[in-house]
DRENPA-3360 file (N, C-alpha, C; in nm, 2 decimals, always signed):
BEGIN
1 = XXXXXXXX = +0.47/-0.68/+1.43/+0.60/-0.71/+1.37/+0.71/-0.64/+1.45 ~ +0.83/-0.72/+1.48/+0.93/-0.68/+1.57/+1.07/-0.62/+1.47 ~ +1.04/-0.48/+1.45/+1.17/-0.46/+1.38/+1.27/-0.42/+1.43 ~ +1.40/-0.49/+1.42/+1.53/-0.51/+1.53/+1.63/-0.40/+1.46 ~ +1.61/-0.36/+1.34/+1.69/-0.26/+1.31/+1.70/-0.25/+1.13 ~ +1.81/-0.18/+1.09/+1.82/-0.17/+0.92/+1.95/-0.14/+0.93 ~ +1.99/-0.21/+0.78/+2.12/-0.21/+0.74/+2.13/-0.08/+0.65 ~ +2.19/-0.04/+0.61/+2.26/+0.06/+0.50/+2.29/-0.03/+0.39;
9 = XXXXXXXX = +2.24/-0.03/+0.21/+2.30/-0.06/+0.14/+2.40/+0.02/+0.09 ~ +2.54/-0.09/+0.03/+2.62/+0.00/-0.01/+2.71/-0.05/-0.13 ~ +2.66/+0.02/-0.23/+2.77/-0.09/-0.34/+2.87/-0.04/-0.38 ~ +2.96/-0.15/-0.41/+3.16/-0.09/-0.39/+3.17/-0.13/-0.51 ~ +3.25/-0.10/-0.61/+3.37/-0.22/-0.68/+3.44/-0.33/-0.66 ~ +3.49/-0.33/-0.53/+3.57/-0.39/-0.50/+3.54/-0.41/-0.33 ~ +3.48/-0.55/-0.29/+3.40/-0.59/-0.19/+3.58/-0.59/-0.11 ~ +3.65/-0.63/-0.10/+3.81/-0.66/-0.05/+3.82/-0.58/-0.01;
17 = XXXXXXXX = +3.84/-0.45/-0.04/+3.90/-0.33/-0.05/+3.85/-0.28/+0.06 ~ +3.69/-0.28/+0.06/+3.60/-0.17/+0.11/+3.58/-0.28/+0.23 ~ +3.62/-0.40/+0.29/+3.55/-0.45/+0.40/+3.64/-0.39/+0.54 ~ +3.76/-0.34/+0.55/+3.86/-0.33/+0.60/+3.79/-0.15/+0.68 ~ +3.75/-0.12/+0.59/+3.75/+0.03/+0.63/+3.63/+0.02/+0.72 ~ +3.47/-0.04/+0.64/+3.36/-0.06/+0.75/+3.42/-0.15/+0.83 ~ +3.49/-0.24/+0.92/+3.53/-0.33/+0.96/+3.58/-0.22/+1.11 ~ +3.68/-0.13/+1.08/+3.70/-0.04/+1.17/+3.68/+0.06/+1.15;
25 = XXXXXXXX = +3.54/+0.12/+1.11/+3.46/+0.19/+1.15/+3.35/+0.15/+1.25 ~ +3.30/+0.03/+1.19/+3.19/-0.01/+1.30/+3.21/-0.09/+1.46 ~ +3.38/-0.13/+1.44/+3.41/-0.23/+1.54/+3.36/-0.37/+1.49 ~ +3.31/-0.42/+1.40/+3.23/-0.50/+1.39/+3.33/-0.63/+1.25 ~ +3.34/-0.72/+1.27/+3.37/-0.85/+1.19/+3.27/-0.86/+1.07 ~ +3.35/-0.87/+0.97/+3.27/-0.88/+0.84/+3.19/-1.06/+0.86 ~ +3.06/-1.05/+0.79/+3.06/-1.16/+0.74/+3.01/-1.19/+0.59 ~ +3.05/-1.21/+0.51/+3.04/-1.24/+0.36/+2.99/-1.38/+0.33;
33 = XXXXXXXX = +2.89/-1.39/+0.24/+2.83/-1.45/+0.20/+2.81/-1.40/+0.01 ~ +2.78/-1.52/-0.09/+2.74/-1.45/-0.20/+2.58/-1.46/-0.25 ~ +2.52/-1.44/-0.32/+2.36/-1.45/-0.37/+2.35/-1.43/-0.50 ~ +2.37/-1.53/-0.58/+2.35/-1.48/-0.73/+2.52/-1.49/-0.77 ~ +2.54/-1.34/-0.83/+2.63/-1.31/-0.85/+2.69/-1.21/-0.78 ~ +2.64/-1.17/-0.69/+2.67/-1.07/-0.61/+2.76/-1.16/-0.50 ~ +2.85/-1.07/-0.43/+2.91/-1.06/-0.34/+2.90/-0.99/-0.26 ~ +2.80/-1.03/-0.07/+2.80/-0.94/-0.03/+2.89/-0.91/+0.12;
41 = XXXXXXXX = +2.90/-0.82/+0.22/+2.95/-0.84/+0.34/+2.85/-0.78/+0.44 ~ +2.82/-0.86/+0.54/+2.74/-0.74/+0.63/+2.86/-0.75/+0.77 ~ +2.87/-0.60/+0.73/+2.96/-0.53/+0.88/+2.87/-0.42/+0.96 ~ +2.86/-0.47/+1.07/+2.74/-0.39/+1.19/+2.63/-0.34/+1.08 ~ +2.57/-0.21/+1.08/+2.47/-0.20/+1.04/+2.50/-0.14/+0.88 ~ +2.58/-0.22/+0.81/+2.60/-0.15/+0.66/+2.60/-0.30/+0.57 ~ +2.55/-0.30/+0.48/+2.54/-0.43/+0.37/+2.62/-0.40/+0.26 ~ +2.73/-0.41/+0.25/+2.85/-0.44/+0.10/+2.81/-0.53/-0.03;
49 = XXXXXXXX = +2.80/-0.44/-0.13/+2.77/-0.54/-0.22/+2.86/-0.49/-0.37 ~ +2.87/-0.62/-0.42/+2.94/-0.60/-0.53/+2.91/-0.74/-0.63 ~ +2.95/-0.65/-0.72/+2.92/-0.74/-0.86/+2.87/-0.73/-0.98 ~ +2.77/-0.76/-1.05/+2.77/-0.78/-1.23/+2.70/-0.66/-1.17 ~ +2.68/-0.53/-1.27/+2.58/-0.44/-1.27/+2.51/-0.46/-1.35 ~ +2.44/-0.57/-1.43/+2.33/-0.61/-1.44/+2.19/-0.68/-1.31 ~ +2.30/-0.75/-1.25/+2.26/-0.77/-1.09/+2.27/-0.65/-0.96 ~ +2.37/-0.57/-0.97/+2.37/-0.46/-0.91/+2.20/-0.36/-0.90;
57 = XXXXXXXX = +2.21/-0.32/-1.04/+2.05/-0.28/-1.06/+1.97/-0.33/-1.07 ~ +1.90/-0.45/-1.05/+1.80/-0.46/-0.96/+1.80/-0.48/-0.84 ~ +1.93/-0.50/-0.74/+1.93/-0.45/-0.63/+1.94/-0.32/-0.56 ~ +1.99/-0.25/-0.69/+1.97/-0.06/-0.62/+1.79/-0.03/-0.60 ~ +1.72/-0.12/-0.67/+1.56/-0.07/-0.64/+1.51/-0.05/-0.49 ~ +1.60/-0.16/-0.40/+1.55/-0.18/-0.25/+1.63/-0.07/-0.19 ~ +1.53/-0.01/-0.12/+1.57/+0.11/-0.03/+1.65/+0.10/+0.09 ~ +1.63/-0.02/+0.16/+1.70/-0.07/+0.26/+1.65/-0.16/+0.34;
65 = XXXXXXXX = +1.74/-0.24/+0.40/+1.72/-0.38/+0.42/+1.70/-0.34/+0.65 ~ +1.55/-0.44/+0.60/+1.50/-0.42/+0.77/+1.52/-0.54/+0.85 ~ +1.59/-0.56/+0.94/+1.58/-0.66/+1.03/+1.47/-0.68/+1.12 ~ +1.40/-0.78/+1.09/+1.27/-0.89/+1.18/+1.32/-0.97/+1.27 ~ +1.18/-0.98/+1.39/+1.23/-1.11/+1.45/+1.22/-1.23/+1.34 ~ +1.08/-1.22/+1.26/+1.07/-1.30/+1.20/+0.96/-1.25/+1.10 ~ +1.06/-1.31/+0.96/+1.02/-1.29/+0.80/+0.80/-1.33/+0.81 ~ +0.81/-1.45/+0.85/+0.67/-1.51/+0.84/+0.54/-1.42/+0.89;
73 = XXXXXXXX = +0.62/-1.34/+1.01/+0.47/-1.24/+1.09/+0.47/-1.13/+0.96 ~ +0.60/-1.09/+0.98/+0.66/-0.95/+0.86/+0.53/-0.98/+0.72 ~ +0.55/-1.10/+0.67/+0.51/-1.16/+0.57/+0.32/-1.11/+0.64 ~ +0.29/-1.13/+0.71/+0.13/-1.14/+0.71/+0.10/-0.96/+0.73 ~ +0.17/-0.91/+0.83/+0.16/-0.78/+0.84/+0.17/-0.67/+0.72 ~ +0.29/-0.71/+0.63/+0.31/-0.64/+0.55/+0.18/-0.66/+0.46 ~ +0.11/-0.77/+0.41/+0.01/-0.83/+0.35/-0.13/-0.72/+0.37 ~ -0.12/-0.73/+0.52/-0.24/-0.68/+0.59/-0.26/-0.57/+0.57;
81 = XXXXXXXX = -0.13/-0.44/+0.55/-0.12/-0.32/+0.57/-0.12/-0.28/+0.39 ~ -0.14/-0.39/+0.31/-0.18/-0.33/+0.18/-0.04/-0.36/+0.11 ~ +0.12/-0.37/+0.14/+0.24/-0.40/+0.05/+0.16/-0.52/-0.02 ~ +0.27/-0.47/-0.14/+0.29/-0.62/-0.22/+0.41/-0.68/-0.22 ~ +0.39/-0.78/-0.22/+0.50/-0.92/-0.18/+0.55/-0.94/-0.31 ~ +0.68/-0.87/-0.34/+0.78/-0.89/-0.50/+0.83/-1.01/-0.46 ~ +0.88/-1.06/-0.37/+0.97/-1.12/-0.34/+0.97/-1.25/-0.23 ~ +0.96/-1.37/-0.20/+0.97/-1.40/-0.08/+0.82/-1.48/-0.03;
89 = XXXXXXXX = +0.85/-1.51/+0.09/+0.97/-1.56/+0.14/+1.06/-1.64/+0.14 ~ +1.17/-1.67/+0.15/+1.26/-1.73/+0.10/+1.39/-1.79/+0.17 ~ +1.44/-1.88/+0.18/+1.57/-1.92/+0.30/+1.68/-1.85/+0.25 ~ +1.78/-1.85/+0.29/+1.93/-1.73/+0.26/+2.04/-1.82/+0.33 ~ +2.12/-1.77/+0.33/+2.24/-1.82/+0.40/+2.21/-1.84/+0.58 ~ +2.17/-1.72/+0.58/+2.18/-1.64/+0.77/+2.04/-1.70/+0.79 ~ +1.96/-1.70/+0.75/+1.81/-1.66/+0.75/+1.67/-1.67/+0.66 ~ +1.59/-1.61/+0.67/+1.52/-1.59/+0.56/+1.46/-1.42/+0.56;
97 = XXXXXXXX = +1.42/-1.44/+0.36/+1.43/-1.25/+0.33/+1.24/-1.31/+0.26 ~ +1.23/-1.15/+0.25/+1.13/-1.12/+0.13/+1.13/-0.95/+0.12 ~ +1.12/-0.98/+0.03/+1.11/-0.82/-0.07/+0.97/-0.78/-0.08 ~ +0.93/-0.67/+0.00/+0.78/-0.56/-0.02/+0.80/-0.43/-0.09 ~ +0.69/-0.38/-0.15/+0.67/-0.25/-0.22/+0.55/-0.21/-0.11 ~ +0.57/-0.15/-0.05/+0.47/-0.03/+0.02/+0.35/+0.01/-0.05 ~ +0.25/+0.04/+0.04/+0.16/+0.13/-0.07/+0.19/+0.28/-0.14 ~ +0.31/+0.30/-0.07/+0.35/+0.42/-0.18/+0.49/+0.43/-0.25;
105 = XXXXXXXX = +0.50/+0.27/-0.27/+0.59/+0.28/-0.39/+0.73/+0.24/-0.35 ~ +0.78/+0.23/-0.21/+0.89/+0.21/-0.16/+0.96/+0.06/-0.14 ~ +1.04/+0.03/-0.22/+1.06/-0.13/-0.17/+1.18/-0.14/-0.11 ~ +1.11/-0.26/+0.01/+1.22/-0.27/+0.11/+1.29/-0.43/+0.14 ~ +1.33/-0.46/+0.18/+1.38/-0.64/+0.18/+1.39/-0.63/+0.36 ~ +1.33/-0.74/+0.37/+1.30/-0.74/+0.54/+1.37/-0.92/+0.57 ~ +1.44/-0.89/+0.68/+1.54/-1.02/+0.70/+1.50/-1.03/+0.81 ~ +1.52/-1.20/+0.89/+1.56/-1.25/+1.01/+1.66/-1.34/+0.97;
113 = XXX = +1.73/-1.36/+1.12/+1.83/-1.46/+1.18/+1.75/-1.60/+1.18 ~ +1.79/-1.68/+1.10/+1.82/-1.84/+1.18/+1.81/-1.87/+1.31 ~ +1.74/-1.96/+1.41/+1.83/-1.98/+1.58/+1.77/-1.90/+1.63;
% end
């Protein structure tokens, strides 16, 4: 499995407010997208999210989000190495996600790009 990197979750009140500041901090162009009811932004390596805190907390469960080349190998690997598959796989805006629990308990949400 090719892991390209990890985002930082980060949940705001107010997704507006807070895109400006990571925006020039990272050098990096927001891009916003919503899921649910959430509203999120991903700027360089930090994921913004905001919204209902009934939806909020069950997103605080995931520890942090891993970038794949691709969800499908991630999917057989993670399989292989004992995780369970909460989640996924699944298409997204950008991509496709799936959500694992580790064998010791840690759950993570593993992404690829589209293209």
């Amino acid at each position: 499995m090719d892991i390209q990197g990890a985002a930082l979750r980060i949940y705001v009140d107010d997704l507006e407010t807070a895109i400006p500041f990571y925006e020039h901090l990272t050098g990096a162009r927001a891009m916003s997208f919503a899921r649910g009811g959430v509203q999120v932004a991903a700027v360089g390596s930090f994921l913004l999210m905001s919204g209902p805190e009934a939806e909020l907390e069950v997103l605080r469960k995931v520890t942090a989000t891993i970038a794949v080349k691709d969800v499908e190998e991630a999917h057989r690997v993670l399989t292989d190495l004992g995780a369970r598959i909460i989640a996924g796989p699944v298409a997204t805006p950008v991509g496709h996600n799936l959500i694992a629990m580790h064998p010791d308990g840690a759950v993570f949400e593993y992404v690829d790009q589209a293209g």
